[in-house]
PASEBA-1860 file (N, C-alpha, C; in nm, 3 decimals):
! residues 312
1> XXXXXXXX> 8.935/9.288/10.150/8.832/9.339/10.060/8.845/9.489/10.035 ~ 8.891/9.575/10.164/8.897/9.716/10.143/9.035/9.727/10.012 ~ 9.115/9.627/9.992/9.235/9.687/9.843/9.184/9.650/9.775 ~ 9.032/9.594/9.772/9.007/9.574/9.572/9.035/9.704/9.501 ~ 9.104/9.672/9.429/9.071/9.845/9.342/8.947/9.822/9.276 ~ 8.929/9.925/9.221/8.814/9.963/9.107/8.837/9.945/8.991 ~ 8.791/9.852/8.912/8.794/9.771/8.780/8.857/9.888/8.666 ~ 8.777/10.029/8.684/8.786/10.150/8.629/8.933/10.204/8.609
9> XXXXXXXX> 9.053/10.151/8.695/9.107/10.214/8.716/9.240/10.116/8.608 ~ 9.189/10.042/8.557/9.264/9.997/8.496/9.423/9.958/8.479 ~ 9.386/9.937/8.607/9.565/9.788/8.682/9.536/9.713/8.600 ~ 9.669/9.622/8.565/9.681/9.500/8.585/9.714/9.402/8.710 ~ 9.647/9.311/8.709/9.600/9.251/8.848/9.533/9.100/8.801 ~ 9.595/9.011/8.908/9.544/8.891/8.897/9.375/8.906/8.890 ~ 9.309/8.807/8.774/9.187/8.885/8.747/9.104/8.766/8.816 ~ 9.192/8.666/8.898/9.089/8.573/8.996/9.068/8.625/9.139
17> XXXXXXXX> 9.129/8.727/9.142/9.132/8.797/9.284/9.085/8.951/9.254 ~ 9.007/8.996/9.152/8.943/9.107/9.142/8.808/9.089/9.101 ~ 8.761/9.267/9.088/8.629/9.261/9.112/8.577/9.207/8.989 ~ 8.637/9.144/8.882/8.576/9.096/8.746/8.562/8.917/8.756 ~ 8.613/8.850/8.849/8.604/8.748/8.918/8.418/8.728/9.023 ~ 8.336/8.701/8.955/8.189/8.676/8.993/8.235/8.631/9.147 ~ 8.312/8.536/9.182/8.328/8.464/9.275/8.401/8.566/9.413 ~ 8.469/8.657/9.382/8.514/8.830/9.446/8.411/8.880/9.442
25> XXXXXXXX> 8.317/8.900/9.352/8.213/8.957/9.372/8.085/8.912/9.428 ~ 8.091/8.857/9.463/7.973/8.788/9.536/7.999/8.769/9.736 ~ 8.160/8.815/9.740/8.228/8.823/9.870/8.241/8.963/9.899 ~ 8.282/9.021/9.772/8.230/9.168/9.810/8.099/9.211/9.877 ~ 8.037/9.164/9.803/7.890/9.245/9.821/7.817/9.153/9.977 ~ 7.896/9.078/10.000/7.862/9.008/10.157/7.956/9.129/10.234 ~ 8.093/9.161/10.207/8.150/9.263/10.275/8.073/9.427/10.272 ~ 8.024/9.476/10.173/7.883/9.560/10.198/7.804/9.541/10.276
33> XXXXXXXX> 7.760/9.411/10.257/7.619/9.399/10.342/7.690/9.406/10.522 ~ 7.795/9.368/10.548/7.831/9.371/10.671/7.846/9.489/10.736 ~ 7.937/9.591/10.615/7.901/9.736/10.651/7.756/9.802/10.682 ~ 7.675/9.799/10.571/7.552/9.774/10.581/7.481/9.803/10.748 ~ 7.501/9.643/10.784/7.465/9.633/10.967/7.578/9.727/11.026 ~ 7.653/9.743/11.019/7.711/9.828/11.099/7.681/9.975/11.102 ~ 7.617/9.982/10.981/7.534/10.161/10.933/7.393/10.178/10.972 ~ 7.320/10.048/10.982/7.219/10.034/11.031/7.189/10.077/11.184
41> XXXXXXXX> 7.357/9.996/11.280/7.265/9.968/11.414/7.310/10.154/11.446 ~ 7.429/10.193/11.338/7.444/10.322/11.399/7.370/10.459/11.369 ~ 7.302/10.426/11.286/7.179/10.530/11.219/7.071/10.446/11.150 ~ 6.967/10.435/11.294/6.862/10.350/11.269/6.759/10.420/11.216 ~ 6.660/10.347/11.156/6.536/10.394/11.073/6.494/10.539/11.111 ~ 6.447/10.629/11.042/6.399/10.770/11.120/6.519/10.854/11.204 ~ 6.656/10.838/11.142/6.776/10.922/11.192/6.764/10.997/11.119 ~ 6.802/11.130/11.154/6.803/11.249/11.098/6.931/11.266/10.997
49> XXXXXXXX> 6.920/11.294/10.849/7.055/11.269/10.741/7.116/11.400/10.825 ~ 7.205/11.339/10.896/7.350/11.471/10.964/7.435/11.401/10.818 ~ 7.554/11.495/10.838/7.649/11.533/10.742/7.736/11.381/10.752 ~ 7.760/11.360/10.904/7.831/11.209/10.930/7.770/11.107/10.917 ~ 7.595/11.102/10.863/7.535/10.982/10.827/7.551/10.985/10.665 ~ 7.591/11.087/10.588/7.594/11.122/10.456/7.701/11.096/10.409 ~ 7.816/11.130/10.499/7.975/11.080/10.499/8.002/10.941/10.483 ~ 7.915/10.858/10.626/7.928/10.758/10.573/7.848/10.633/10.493
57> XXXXXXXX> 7.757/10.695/10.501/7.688/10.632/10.340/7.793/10.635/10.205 ~ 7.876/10.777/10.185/7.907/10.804/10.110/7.991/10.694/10.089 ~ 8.068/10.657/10.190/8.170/10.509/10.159/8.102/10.402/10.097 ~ 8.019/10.366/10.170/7.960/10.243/10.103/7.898/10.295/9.947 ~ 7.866/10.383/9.935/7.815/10.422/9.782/7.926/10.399/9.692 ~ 8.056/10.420/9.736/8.133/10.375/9.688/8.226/10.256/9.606 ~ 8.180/10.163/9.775/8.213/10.066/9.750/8.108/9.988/9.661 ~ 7.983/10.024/9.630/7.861/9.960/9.552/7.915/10.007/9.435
65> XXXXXXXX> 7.968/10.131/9.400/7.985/10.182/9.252/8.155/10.071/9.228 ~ 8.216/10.072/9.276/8.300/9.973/9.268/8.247/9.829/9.185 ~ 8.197/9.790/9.274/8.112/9.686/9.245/8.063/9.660/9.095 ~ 7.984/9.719/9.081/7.905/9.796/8.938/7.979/9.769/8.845 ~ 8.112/9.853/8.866/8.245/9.825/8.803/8.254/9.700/8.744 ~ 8.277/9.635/8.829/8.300/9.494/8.852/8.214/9.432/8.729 ~ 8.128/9.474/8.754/7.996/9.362/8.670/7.994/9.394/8.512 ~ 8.020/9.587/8.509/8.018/9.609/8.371/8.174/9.544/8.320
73> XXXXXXXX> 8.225/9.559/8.379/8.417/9.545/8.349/8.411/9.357/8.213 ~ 8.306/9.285/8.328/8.289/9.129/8.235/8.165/9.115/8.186 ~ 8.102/9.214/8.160/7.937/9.267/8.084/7.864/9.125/8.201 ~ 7.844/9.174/8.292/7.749/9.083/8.375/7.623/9.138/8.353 ~ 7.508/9.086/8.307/7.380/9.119/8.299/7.296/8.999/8.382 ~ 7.246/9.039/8.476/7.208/8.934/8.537/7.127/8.983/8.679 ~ 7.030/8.903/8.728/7.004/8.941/8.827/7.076/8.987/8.943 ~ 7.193/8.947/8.965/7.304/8.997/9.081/7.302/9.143/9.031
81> XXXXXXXX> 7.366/9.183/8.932/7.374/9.265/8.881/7.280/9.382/8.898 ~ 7.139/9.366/8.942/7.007/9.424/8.851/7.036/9.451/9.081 ~ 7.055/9.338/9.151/7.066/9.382/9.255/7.132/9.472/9.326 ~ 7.233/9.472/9.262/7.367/9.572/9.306/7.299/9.714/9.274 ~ 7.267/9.733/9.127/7.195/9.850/9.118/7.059/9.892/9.184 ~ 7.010/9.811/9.248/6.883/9.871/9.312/6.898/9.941/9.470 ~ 6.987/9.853/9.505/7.095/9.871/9.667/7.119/10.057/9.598 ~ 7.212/10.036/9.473/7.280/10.142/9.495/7.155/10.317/9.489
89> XXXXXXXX> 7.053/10.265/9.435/6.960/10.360/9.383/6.890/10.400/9.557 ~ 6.862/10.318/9.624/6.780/10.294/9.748/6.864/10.378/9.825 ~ 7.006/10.377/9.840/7.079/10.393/9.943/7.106/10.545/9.894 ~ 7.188/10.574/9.752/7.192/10.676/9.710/7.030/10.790/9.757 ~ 6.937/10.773/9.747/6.807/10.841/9.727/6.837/10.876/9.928 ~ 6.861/10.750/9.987/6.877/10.791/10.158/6.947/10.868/10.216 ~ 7.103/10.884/10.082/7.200/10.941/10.164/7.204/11.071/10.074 ~ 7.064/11.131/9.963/7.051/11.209/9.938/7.170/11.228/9.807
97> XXXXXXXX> 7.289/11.149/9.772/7.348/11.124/9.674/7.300/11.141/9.565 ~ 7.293/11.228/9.508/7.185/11.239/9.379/7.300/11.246/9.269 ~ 7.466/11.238/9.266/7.574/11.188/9.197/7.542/11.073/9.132 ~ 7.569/10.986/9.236/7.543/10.833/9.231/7.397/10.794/9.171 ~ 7.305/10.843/9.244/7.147/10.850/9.152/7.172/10.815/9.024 ~ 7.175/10.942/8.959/7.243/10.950/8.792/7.302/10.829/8.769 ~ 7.432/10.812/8.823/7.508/10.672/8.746/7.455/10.556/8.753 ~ 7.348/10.551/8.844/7.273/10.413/8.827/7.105/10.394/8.812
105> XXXXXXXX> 7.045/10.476/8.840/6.922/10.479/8.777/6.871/10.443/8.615 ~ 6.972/10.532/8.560/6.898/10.543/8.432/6.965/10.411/8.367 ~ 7.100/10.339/8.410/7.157/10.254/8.352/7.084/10.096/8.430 ~ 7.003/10.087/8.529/6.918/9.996/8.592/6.828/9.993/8.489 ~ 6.730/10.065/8.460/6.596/10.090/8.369/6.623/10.092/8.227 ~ 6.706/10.127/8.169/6.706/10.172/8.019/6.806/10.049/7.984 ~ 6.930/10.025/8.032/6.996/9.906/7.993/6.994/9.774/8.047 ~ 6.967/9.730/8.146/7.028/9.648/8.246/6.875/9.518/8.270
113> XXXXXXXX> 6.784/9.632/8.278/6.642/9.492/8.306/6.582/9.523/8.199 ~ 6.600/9.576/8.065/6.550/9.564/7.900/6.698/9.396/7.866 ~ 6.772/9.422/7.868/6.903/9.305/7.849/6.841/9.145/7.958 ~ 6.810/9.242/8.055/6.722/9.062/8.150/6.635/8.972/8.060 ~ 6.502/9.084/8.056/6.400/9.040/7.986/6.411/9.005/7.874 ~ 6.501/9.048/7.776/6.554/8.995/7.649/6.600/8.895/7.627 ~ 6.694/8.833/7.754/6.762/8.698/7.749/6.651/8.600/7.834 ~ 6.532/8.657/7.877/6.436/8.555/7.933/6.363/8.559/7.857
121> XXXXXXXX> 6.303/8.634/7.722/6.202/8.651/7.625/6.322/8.514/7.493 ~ 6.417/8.531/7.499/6.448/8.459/7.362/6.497/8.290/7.448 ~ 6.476/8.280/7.602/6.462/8.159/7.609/6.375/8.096/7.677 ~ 6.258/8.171/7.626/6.105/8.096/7.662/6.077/8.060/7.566 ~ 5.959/7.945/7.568/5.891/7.880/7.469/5.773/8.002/7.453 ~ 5.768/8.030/7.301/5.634/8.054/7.239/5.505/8.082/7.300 ~ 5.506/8.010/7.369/5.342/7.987/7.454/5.423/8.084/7.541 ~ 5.537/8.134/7.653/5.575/8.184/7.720/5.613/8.296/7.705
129> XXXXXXXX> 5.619/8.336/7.613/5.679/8.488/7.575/5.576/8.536/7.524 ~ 5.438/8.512/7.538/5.358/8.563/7.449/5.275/8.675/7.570 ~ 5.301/8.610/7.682/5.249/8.666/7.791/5.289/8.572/7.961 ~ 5.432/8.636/8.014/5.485/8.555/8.103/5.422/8.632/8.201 ~ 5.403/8.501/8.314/5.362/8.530/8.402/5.455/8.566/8.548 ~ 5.450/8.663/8.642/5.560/8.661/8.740/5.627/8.569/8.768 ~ 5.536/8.446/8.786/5.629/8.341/8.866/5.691/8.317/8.720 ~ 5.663/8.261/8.635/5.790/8.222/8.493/5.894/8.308/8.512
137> XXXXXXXX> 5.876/8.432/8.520/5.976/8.536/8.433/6.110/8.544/8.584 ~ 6.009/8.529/8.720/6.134/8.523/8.801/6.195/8.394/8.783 ~ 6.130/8.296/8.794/6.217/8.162/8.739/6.300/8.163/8.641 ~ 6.283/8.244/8.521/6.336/8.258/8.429/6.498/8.332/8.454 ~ 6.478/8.442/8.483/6.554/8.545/8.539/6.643/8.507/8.653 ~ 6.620/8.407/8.720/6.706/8.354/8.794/6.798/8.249/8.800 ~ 6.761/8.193/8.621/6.916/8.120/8.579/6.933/8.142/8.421 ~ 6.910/8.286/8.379/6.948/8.345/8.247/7.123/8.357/8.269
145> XXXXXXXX> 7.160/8.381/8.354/7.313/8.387/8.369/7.367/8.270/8.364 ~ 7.540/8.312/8.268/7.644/8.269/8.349/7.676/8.214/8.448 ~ 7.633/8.340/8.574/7.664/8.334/8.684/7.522/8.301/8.796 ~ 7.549/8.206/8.886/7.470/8.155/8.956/7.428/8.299/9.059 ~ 7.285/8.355/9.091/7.222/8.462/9.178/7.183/8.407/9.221 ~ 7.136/8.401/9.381/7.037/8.417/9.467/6.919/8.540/9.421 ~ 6.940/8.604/9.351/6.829/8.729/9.368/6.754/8.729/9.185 ~ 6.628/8.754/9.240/6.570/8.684/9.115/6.458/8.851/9.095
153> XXXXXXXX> 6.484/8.932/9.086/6.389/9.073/8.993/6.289/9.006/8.964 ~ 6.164/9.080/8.990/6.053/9.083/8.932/5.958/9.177/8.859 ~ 5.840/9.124/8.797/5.785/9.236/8.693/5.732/9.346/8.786 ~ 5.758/9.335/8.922/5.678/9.437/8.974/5.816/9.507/9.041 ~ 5.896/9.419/9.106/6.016/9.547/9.078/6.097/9.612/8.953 ~ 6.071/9.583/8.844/6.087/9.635/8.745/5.979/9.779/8.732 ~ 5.901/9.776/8.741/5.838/9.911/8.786/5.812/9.946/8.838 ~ 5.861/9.939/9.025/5.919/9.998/9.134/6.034/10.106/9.073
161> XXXXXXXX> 6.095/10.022/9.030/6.214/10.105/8.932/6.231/10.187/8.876 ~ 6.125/10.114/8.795/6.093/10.228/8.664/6.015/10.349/8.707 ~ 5.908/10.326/8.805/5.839/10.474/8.825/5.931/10.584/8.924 ~ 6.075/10.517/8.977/6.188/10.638/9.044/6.208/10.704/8.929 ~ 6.245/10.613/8.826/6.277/10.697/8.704/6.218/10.785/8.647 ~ 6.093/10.754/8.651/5.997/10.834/8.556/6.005/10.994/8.642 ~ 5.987/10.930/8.790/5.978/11.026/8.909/6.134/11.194/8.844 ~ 6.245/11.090/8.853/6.339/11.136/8.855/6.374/11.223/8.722
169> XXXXXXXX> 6.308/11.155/8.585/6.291/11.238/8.454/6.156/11.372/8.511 ~ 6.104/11.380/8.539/5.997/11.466/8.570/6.034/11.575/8.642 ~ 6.112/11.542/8.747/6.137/11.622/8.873/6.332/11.695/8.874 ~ 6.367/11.609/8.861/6.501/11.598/8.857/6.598/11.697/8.764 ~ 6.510/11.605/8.661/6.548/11.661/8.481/6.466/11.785/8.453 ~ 6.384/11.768/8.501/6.236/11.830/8.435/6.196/11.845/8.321 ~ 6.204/11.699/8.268/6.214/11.675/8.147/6.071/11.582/8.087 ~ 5.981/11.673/8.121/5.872/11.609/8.062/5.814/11.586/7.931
177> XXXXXXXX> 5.911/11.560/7.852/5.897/11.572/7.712/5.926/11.414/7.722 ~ 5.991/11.335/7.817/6.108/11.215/7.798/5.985/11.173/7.803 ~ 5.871/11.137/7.947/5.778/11.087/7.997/5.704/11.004/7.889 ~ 5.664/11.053/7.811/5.584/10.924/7.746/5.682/10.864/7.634 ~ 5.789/10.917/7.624/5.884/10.850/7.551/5.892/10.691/7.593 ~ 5.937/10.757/7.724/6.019/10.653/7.820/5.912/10.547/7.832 ~ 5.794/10.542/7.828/5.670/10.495/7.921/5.661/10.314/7.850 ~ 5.725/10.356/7.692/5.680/10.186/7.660/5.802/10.096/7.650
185> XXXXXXXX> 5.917/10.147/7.728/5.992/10.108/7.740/6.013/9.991/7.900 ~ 5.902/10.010/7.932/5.888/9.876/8.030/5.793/9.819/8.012 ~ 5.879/9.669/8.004/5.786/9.539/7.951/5.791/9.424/8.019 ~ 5.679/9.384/8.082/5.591/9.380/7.982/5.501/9.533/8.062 ~ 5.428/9.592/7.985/5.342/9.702/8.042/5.243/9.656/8.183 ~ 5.249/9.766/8.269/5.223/9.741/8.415/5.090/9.899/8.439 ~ 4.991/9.938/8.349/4.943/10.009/8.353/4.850/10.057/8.518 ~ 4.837/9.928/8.578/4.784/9.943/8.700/4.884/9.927/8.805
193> XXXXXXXX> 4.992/9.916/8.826/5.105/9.896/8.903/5.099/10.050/9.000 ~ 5.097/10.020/9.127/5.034/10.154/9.225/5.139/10.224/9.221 ~ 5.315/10.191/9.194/5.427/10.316/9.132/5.364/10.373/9.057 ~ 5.353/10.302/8.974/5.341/10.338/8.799/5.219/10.446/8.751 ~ 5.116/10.425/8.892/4.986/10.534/8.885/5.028/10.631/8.943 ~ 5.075/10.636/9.057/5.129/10.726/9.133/5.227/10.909/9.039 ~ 5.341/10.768/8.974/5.425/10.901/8.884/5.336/10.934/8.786 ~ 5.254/10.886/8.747/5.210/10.919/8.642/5.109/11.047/8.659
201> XXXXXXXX> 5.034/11.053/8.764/4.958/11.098/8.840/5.056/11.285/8.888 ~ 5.172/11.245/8.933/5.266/11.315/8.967/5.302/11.417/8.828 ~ 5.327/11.340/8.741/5.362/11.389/8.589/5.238/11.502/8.527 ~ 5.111/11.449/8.579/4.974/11.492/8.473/4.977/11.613/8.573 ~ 4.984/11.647/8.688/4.981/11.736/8.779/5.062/11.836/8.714 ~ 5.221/11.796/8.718/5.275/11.907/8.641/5.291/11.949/8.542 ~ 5.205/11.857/8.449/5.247/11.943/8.318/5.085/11.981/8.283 ~ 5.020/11.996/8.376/4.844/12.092/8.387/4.900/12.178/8.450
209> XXXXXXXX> 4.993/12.201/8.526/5.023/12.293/8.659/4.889/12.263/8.801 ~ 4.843/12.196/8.811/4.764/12.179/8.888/4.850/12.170/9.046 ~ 4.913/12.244/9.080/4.967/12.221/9.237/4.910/12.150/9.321 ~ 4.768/12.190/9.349/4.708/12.140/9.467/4.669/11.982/9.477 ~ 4.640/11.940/9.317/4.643/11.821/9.320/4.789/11.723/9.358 ~ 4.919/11.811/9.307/5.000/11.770/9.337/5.036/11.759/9.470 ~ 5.009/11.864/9.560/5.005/11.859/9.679/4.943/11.783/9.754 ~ 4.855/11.736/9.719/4.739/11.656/9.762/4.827/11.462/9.747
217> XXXXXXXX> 4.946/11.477/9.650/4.995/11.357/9.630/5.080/11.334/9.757 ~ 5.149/11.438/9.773/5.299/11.448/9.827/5.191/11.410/9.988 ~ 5.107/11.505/10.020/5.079/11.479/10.152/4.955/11.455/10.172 ~ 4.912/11.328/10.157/4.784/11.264/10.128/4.729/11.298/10.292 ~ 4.588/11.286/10.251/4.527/11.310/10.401/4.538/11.207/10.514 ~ 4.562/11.108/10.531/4.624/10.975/10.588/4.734/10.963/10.676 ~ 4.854/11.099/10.623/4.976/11.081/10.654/4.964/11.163/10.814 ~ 5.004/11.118/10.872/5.009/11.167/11.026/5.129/11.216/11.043
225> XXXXXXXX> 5.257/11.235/10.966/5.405/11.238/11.037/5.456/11.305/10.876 ~ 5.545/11.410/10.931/5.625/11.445/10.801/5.716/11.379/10.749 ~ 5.724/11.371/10.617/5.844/11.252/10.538/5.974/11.252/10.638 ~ 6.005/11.129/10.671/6.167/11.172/10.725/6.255/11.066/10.629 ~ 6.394/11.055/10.658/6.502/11.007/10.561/6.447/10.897/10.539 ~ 6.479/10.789/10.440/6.408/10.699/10.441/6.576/10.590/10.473 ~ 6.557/10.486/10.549/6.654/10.408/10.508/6.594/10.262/10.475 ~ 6.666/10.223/10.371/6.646/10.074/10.327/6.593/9.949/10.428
233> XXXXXXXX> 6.546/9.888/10.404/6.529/9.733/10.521/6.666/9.684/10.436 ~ 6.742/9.613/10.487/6.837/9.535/10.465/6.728/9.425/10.372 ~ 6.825/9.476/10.222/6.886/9.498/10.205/6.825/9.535/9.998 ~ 6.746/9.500/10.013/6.699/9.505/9.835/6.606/9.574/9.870 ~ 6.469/9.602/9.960/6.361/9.664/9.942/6.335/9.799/9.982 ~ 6.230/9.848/9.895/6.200/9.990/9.996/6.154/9.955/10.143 ~ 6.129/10.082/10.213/6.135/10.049/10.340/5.946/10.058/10.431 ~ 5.877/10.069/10.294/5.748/10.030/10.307/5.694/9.991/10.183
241> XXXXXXXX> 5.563/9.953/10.199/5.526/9.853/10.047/5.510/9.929/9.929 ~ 5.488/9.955/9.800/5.519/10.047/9.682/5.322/10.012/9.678 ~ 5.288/9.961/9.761/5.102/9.903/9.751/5.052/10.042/9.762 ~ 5.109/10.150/9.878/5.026/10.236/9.886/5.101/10.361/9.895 ~ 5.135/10.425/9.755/5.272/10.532/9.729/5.194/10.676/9.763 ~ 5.268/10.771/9.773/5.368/10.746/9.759/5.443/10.730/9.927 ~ 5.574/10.640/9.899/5.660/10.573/10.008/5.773/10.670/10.027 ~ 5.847/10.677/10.120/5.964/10.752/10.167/6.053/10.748/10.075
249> XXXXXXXX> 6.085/10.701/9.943/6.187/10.646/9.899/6.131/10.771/9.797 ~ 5.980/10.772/9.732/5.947/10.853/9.639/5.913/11.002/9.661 ~ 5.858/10.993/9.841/5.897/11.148/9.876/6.033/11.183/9.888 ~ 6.143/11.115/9.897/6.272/11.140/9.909/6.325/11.243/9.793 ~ 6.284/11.135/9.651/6.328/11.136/9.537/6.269/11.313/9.489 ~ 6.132/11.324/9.564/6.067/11.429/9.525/6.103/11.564/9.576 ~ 6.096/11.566/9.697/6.083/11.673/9.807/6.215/11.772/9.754 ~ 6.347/11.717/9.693/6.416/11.857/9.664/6.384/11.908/9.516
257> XXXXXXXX> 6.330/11.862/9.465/6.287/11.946/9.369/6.169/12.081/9.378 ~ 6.109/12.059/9.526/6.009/12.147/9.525/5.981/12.268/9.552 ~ 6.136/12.310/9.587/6.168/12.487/9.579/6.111/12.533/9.410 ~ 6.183/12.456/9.368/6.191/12.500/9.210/6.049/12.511/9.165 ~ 5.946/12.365/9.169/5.808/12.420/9.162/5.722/12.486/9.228 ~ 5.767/12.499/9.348/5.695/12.621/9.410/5.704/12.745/9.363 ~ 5.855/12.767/9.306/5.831/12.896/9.250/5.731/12.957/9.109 ~ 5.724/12.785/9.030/5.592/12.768/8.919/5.512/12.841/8.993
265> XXXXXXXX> 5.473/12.770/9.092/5.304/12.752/9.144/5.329/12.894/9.188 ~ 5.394/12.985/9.285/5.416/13.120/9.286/5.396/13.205/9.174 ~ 5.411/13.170/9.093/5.430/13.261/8.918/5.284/13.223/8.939 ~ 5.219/13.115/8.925/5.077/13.130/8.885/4.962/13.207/8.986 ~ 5.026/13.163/9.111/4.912/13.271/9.215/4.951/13.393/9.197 ~ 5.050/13.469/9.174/5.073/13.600/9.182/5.002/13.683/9.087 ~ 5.009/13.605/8.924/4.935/13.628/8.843/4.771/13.637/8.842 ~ 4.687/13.524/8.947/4.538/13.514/8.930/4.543/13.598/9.095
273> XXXXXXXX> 4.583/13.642/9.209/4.548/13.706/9.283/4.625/13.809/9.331 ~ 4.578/13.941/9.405/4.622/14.066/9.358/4.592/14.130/9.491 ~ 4.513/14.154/9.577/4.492/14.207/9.679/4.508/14.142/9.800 ~ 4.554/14.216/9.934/4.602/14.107/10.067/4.467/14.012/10.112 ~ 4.398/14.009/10.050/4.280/13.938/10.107/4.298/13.806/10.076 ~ 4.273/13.816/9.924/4.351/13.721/9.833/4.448/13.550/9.895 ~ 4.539/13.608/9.992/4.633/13.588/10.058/4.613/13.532/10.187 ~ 4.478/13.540/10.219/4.472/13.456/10.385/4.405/13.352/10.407
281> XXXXXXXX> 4.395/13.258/10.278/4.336/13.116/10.339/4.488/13.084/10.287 ~ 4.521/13.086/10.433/4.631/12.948/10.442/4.627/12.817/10.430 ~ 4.520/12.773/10.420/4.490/12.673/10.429/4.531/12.618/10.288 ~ 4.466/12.713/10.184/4.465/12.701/10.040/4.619/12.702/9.972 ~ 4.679/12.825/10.025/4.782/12.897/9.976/4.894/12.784/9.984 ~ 4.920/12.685/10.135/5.006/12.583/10.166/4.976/12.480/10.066 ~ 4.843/12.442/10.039/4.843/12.340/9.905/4.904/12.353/9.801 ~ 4.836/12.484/9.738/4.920/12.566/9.616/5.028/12.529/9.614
289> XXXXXXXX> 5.090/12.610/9.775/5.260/12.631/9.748/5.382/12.487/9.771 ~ 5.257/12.402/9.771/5.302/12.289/9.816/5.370/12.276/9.942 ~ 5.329/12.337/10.049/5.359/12.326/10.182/5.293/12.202/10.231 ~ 5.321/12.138/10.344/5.246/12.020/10.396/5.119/12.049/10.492 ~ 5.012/12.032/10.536/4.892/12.049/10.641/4.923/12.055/10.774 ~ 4.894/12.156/10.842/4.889/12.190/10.975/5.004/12.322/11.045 ~ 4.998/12.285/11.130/5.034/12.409/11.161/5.189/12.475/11.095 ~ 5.301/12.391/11.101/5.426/12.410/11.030/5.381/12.432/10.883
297> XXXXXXXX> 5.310/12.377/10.807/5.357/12.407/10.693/5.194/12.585/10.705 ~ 5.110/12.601/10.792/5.062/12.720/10.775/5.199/12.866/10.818 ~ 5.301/12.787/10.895/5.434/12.870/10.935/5.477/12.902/10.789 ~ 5.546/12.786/10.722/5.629/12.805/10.644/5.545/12.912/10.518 ~ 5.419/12.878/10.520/5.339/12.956/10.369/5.356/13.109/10.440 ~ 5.359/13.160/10.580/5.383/13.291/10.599/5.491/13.319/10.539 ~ 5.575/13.283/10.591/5.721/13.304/10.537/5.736/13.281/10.425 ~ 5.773/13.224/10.318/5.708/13.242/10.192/5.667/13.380/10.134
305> XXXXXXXX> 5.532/13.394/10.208/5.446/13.501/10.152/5.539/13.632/10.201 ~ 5.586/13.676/10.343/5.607/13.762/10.388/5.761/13.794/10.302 ~ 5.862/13.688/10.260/5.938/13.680/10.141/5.884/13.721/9.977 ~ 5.810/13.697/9.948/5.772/13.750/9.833/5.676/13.925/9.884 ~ 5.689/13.959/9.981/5.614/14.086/9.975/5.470/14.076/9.953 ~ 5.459/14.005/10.045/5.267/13.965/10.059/5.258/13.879/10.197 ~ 5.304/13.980/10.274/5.293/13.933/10.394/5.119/13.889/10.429 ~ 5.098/13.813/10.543/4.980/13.843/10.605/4.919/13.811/10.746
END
């Protein structure tokens, strides 16, 4: 399995023994998953991302983008497919890969489960497409293919999905112009979906500039423990429920962008306060600056402050 080449690379090659062969690919992605356990038992849940847990994630990210390959190489649209890319988004976001991010995020959401729902919308009956219900649409979705899946997407991981994205246009891009572009582009619409409130929630924060509310997202009063890496449950899901966000997967997605808005939220306190007094509810200042509650993040807002020349 390690000489498949990469579809990309454009050999010629017996094409029943490569990755454009469903039947290779479906042995592949059992040879992932085996790596997989072997990445698991050696950097278990709550391991700290060292450089050699990033290294070797990085292989298997590989071997998933391979894969990918594979599927676009014979236009596979299909739930296998829709799986491969969610693995690769989950794992990428763990191993901090924000390369790989890019190549499969936006091509999961914008091409890949709009092409699902399309081939499950034009072979439902009338009465069914008018308003499908989860259980139809995974039934549906799980023999729209060609190719026979075990893994059957649903309307609610469809905007699991979709709100990384939205996450990732907002934060990433900082492209909040896309945001309501993007927004009716998942269907069927999921307006109460607890992702889907969450980014949205995330989005209205920054484009009010409201920090503290934002802060108030990132580190809800509830949370007892600071975000740590998140790793996948073997092997499709996040690694807690999307019921009550935001989850490790979406502080993941978030947390490096927040040098950059801190320095927003900096531009705006510097501007409305002016004297060292100004400057000593830490308490306040860590919300603002989007620091986290208690004593480390009252550390980090010194430092900060004593960096910008407002010590206190």
């Amino acid at each position: 399995m390690e000489m498949l080449a990469s579809p990309s690379r454009g050999l010629d090659e017996d094409e029943s023994q490569s990755l454009k062969n469903p039947a290779i690919q479906a042995q592949f992605r059992a040879h992932i998953d085996a790596k997989l356990v072997s990445f698991h038992k050696t950097f278990p849940e709550g391991s700290v991302n060292s450089q050699k847990r990033k290294d070797e994630l990085s292989i298997i990210l590989l071997d998933l983008r391979k894969l990918r390959e594979g599927c676009t190489a014979v236009r596979r649209v299909d739930a296998f497919t829709a799986e491969v890319y969610e693995t690769s988004i989950l794992y990428s976001i763990s191993g901090e890969n924000w390369p790989q991010l890019a190549a499969c995020l936006p091509h999961l959401v914008l091409e890949i489960y709009p092409a699902i729902l399309a081939t499950s919308h034009s072979t439902a009956t009338p009465s069914q497409s008018s308003a499908p219900t989860t259980e139809a649409l995974t039934s549906t979705l799980s023999t729209l293919s060609l190719f026979s899946s075990p893994f059957s997407p649903t309307t609610s991981t469809h905007a699991y999905y979709f709100s990384l994205y939205l996450l990732y246009l907002t934060l990433h891009l900082s492209d909040l112009s896309a945001y309501h572009a993007t927004l009716p582009l998942l269907q069927p619409p999921q307006p109460t979906h607890p992702a889907l409130i969450f980014s949205h929630r995330v989005y209205t924060a920054l484009l009010t500039g409201n920090y503290v509310a934002l802060s108030k997202l990132l580190y809800p009063a509830s949370s007892n423990s600071t975000p740590y890496v998140p790793t996948p449950t073997p092997y499709r899901t996040p690694s807690s429920s999307p019921s009550s966000p935001p989850d490790d997967f979406q502080l993941s997605l978030i947390l490096p962008s927040l040098p950059r808005v801190r320095e927003k939220a900096w531009s705006t306190l510097e501007k409305s306060y002016k004297v060292a007094r100004d400057f000593e509810n830490l308490e306040f200042m860590a919300r603002m600056l989007l620091f986290e509650d208690g004593v480390k993040g009252r550390e980090e807002t010194k430092a900060f402050l004593r960096a910008k020349g407002r010590g206190v």
